[in-house]
N, CA and C of each residue as an Amber inpcrd file, in Angstrom:
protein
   474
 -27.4790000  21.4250000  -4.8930000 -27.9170000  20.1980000  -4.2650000
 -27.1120000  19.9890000  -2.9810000 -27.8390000  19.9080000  -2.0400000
 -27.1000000  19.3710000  -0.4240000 -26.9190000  17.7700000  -0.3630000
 -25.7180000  17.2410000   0.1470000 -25.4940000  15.7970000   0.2140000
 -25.0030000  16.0840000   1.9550000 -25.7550000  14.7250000   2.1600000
 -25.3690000  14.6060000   3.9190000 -24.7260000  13.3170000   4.0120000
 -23.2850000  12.9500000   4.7440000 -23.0660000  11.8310000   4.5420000
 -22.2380000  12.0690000   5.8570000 -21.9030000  10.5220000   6.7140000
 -20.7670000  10.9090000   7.7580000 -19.8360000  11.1610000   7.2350000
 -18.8520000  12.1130000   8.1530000 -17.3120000  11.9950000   7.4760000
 -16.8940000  12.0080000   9.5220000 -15.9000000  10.7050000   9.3810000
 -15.0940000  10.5660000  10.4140000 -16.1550000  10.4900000  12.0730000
 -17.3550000   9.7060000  11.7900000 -18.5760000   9.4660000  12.7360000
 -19.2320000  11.1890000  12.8410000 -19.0270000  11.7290000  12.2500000
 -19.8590000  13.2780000  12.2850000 -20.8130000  13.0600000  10.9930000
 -22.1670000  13.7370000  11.1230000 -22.5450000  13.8140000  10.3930000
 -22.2380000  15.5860000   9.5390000 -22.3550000  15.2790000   7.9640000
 -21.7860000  16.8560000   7.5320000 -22.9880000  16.9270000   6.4190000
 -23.5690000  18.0550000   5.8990000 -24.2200000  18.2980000   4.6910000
 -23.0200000  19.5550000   4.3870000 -23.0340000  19.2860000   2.7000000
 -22.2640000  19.9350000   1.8360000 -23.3430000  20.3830000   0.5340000
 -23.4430000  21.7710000   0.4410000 -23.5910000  22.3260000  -1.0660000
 -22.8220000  21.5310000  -2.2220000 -23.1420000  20.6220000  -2.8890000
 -22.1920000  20.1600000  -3.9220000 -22.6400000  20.7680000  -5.0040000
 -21.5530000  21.1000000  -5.7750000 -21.6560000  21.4430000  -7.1330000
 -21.5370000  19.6360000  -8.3170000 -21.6330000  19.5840000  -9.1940000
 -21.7530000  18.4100000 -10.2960000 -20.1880000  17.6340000  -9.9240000
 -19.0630000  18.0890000 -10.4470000 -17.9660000  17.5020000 -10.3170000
 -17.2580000  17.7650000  -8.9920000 -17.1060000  18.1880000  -8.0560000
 -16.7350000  18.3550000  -7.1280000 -16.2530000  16.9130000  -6.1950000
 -14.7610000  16.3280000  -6.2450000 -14.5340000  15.1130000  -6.1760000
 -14.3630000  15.3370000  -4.2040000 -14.2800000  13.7320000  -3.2010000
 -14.2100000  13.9350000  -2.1960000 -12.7120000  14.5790000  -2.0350000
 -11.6420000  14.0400000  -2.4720000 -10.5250000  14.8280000  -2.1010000
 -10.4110000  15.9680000  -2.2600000 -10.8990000  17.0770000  -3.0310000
 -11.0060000  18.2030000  -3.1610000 -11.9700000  18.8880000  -2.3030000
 -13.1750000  17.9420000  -1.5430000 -13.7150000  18.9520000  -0.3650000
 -13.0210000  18.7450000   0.8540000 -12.2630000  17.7550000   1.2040000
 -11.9060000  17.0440000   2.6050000 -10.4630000  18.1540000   2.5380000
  -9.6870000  18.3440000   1.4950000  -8.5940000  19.1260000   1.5940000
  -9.1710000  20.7160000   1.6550000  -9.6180000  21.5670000   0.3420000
  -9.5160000  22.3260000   0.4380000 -10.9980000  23.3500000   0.9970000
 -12.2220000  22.3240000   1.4810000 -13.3420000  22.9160000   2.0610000
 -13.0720000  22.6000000   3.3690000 -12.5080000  21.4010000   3.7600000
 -12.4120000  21.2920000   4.9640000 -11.3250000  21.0620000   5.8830000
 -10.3820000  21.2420000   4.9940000  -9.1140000  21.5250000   5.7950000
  -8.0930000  19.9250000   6.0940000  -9.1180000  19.3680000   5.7300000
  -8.3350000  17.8900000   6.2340000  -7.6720000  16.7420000   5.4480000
  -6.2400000  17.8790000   5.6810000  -4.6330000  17.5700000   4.6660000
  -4.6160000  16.1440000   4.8210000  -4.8960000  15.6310000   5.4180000
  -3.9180000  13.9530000   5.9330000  -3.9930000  13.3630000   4.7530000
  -5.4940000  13.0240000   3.6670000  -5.8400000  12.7170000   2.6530000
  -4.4750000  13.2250000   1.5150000  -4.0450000  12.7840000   0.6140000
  -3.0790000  12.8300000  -0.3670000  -3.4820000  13.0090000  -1.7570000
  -3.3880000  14.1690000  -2.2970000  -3.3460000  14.1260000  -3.7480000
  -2.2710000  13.7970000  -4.3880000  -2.4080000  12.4110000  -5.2640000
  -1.1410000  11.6060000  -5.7590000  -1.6500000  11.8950000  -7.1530000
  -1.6970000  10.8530000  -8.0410000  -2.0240000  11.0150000  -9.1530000
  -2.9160000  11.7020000 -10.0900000  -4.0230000  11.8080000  -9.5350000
  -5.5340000  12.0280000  -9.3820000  -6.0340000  11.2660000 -10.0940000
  -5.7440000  10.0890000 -10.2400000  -6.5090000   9.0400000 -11.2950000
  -6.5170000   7.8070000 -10.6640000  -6.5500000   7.8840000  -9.5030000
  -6.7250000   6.7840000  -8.9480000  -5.6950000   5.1810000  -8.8040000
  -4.9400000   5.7140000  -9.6270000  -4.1190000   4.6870000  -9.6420000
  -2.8440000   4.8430000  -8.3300000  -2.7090000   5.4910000  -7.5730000
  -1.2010000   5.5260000  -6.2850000  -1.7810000   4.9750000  -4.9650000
  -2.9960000   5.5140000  -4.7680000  -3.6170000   5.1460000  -3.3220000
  -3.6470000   6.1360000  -2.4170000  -3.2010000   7.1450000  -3.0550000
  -2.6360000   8.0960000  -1.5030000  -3.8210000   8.9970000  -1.0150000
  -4.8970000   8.6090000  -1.5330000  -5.9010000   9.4320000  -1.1430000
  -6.7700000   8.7610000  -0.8390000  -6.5700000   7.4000000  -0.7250000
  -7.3560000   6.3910000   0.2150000  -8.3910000   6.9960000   1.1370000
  -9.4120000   6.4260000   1.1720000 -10.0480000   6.6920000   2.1590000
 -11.2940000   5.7250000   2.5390000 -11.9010000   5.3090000   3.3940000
 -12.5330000   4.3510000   3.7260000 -14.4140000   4.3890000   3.2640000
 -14.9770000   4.3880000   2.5210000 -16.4240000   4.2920000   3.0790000
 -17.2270000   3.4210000   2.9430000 -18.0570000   3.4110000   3.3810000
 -18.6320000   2.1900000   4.1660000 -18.1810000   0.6310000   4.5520000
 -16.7600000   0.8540000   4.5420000 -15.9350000   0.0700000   5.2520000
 -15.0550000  -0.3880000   3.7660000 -15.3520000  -0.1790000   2.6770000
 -14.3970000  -0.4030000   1.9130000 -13.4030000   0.7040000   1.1710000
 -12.0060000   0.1720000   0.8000000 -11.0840000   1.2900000   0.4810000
 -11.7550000   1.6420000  -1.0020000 -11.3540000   3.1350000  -0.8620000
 -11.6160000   4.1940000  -2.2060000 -10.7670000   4.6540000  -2.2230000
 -10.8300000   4.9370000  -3.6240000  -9.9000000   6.5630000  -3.9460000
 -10.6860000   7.7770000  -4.2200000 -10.3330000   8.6620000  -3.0450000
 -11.3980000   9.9010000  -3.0470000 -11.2590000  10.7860000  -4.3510000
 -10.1100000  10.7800000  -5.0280000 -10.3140000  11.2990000  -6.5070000
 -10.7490000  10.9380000  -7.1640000 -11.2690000   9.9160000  -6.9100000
 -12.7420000   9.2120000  -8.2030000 -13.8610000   9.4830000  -7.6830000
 -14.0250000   9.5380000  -6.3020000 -15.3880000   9.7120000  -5.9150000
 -16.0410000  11.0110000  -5.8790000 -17.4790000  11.4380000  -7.0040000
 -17.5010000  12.6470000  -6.3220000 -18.7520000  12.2740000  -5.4950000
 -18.9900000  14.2190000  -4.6900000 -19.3450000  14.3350000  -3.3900000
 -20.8590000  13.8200000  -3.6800000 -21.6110000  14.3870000  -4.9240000
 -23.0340000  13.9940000  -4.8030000 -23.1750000  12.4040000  -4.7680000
 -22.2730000  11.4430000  -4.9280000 -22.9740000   9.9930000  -4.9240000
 -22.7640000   9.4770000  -3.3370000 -22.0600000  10.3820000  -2.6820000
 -21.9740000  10.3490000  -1.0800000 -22.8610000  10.2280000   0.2560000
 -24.2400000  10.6850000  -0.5240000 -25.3860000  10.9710000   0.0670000
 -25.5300000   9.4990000   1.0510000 -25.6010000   9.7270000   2.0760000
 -26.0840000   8.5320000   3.5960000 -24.6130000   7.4400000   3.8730000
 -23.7000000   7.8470000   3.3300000 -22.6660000   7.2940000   3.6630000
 -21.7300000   7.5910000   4.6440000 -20.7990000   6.6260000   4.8000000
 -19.7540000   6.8760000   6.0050000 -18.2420000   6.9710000   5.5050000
 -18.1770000   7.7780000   5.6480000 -16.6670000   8.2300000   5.2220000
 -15.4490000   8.3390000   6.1180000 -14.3810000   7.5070000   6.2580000
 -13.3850000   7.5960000   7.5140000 -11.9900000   7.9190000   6.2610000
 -11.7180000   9.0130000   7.0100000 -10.1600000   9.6050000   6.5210000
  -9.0770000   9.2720000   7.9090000  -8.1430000   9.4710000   6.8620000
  -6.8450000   8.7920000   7.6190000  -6.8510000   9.9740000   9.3960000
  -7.7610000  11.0880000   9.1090000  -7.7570000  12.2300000  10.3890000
  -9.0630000  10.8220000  11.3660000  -9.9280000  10.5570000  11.0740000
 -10.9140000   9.5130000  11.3940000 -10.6510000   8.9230000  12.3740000
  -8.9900000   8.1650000  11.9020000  -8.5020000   6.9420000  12.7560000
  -7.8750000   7.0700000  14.2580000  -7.2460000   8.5290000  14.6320000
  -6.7360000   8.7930000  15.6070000  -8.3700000   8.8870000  16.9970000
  -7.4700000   8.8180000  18.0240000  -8.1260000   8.3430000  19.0890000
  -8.6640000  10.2190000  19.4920000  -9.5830000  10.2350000  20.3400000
 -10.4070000  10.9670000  20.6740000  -9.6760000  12.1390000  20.8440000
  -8.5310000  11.9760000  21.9370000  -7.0220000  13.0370000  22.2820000
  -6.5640000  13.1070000  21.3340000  -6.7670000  12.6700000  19.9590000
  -5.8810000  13.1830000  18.8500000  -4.5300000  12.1400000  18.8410000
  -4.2460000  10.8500000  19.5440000  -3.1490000  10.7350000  19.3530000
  -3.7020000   9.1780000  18.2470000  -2.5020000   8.6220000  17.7110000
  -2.4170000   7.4720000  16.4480000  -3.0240000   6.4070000  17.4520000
  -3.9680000   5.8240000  16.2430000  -4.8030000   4.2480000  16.4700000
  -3.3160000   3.3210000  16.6370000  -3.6010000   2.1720000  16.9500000
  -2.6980000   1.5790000  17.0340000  -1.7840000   1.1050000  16.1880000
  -2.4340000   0.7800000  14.5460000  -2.2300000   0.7500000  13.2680000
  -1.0850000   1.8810000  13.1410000  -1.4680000   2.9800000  13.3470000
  -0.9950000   4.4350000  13.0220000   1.1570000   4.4880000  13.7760000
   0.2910000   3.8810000  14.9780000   1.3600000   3.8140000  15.8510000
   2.1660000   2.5710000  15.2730000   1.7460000   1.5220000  14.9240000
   2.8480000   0.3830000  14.5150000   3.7690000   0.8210000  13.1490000
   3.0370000   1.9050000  12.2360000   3.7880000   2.5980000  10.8300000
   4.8190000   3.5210000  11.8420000   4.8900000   3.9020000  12.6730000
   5.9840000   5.1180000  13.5070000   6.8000000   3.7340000  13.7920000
   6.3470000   3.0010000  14.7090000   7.6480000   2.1790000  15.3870000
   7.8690000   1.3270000  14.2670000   7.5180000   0.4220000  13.4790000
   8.3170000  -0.1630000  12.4740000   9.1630000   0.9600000  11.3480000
   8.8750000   2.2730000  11.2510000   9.5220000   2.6660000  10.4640000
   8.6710000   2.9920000   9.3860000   7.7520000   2.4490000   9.3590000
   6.7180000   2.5530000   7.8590000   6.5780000   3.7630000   7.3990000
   6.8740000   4.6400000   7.5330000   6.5490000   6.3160000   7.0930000
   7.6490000   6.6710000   6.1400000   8.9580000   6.8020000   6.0650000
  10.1280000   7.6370000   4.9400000   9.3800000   8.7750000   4.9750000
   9.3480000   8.9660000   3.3920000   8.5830000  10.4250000   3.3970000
   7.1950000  10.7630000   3.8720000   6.5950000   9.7090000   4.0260000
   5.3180000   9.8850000   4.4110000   4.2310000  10.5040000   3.8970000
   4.6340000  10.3970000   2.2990000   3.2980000  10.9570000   1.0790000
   2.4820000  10.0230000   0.9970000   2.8910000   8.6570000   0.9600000
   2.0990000   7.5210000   0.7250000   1.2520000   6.9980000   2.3050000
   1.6560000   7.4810000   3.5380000   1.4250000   6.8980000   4.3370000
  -0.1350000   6.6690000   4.6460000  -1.0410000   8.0300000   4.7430000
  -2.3420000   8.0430000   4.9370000  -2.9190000   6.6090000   3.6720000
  -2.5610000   6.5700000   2.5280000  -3.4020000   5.3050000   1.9090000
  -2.9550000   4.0230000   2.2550000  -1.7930000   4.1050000   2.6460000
  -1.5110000   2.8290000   3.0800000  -1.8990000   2.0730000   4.3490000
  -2.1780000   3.5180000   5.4120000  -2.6980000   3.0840000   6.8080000
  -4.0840000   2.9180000   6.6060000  -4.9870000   3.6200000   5.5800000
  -6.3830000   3.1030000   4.9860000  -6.3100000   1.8650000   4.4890000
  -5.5520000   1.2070000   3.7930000  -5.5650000   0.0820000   3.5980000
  -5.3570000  -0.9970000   4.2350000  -4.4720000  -0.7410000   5.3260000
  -4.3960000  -1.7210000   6.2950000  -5.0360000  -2.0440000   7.2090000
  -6.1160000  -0.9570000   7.6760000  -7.1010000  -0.6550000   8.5880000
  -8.2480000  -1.9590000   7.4570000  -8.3720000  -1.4820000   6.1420000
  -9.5490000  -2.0570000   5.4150000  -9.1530000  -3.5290000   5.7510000
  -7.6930000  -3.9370000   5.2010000  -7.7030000  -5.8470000   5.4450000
  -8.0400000  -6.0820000   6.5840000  -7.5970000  -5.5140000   8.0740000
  -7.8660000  -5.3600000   9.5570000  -9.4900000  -5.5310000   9.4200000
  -9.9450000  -5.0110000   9.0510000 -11.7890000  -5.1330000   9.5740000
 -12.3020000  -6.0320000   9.1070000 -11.5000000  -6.7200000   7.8580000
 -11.6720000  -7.8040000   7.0690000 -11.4620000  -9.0020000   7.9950000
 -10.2240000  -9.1630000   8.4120000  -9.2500000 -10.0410000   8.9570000
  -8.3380000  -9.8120000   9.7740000  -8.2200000 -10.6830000  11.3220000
  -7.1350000 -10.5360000  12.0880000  -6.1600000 -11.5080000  11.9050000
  -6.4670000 -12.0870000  11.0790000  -5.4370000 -13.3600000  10.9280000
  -4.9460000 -12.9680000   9.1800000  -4.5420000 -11.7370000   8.6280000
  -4.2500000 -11.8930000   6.9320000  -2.7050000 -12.3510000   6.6800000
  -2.7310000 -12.9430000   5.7860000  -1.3150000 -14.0460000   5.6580000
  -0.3560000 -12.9240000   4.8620000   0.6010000 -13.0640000   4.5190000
   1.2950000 -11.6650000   3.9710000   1.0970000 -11.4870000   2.7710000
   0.7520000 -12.8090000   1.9900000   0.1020000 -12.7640000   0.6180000
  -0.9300000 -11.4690000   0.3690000  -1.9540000 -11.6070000   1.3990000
  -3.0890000 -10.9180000   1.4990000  -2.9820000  -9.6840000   1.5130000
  -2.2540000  -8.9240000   2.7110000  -1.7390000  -7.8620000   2.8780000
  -0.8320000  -7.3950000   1.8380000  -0.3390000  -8.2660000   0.8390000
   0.6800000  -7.7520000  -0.1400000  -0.3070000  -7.0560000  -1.1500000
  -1.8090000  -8.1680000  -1.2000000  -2.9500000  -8.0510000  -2.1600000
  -3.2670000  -6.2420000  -1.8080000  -3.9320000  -6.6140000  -0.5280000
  -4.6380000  -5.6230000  -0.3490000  -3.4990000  -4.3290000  -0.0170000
  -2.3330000  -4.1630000  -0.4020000  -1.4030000  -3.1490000  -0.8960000
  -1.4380000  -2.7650000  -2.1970000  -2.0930000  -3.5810000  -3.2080000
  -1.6600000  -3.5940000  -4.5950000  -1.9260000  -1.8260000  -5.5190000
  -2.8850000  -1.7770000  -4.7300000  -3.1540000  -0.2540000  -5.2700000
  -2.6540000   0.6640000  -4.6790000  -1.3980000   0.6960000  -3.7930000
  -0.9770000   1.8640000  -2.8400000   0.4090000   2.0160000  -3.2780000
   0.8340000   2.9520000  -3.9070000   2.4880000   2.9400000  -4.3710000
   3.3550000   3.7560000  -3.3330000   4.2750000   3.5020000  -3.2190000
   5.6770000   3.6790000  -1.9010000   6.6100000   3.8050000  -3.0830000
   7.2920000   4.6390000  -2.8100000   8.8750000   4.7970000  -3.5780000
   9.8260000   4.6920000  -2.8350000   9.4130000   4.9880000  -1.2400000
  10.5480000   4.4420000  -0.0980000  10.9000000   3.7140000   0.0910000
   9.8540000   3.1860000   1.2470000   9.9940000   1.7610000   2.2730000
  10.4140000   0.3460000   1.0280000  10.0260000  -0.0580000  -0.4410000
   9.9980000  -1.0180000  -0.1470000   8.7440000  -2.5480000   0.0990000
   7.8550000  -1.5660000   0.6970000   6.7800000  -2.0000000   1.3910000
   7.1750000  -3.0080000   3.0770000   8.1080000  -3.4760000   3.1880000
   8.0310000  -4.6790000   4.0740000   8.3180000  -3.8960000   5.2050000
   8.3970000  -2.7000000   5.2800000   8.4610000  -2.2340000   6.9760000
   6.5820000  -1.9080000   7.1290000   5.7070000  -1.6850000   6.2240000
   4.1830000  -1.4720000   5.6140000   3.7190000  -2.4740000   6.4890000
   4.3890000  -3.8240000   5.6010000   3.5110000  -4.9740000   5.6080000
   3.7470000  -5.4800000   7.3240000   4.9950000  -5.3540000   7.6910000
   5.3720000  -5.9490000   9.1530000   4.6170000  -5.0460000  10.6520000
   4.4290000  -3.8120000  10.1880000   3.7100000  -2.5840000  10.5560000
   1.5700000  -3.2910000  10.7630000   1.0030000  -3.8940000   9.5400000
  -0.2800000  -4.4580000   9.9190000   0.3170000  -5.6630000  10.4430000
   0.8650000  -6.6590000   9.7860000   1.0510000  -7.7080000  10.9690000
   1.5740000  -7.5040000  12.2240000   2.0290000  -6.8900000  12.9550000
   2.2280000  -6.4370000  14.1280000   0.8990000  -5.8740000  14.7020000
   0.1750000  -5.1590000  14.1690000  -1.5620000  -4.5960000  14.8430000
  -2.5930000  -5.6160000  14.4220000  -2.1560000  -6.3960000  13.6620000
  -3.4690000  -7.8440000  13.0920000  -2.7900000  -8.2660000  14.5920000
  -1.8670000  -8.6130000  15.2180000  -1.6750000  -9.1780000  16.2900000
  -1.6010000  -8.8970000  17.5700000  -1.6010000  -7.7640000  17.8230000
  -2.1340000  -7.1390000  18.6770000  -4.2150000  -7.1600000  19.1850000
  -4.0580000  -6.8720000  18.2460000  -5.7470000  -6.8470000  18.0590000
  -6.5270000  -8.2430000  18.0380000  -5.6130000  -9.0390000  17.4990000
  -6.2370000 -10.8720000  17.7230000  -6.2550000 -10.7150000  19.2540000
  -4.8860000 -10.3290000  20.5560000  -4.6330000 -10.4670000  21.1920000
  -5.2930000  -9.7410000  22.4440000  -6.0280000  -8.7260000  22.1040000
  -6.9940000  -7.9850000  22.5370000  -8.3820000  -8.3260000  22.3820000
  -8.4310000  -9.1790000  21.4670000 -10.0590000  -9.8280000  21.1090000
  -9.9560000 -10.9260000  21.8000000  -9.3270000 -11.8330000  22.6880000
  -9.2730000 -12.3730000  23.4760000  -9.4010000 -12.6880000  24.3020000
């Protein structure tokens, strides 16, 4: 069975086999590491990934229920030259990265409250963290990292 769905504004058709989950084609059919295999059960976040504007975990999703959808991976978010969205860039200058296993779900998640909201209170952003686990940071270099681009971006919509 062929499934056609965007991945990262491209359109792609894929041969899927029955179980064949998205993190397992985006890594090892298509090369595109940024995505994180954490738990595989969905419970860490690190394999976050966006579609149709809401956060997933691509180890739950498989490829055949993908069909006409839009899929943005943490590779998605960088600008045309390849360099970090602004989001991307506020996790470098606040520090938000340590090891940087968790980083791709967490910058999916912050992107998701962002499209939601330019104004999210830290409550919110704490919310919409709840499924993304960090053993580093802490979270509050995370959380200061979207409020710094929620404000930027208010400030640009202006």
């Amino acid at each position: 069975m062929n499934v056609t769905f965007n991945l990262n504004s491209e359109s792609i058709t894929f041969r899927d086999s029955e179980n064949l989950t998205l993190l397992t084609l985006l890594r090892d059919h298509l090369g595109l590491t940024g995505t994180k295999p954490g738990c595989e059960v969905g419970d860490c976040g690190a394999c976050a990934v966006l579609v149709d504007g809401q956060l997933e975990n691509s180890c739950l999703l498989k490829v055949k229920d993908l069909s006409g959808k839009n899929v943005i991976t943490i590779e998605g978010l960088a600008g045309p030259d390849n360099t970090p969205n602004d989001l991307q860039q506020a996790f470098i200058t606040y520090g938000a990265t340590q090891c940087g296993y968790c980083t791709p779900g967490m910058i999916m998640a912050g992107e998701a409250i962002l499209t939601k909201s330019l104004d999210p209170t830290r409550e919110e952003i704490r919310q919409a963290l709840e499924k993304n686990l960090c053993r580093c940071t802490g979270y509050l270099q995370i959380i200061e990292s979207i409020e710094a681009t929620a404000e930027l971006r208010r400030q640009g919509a202006k």
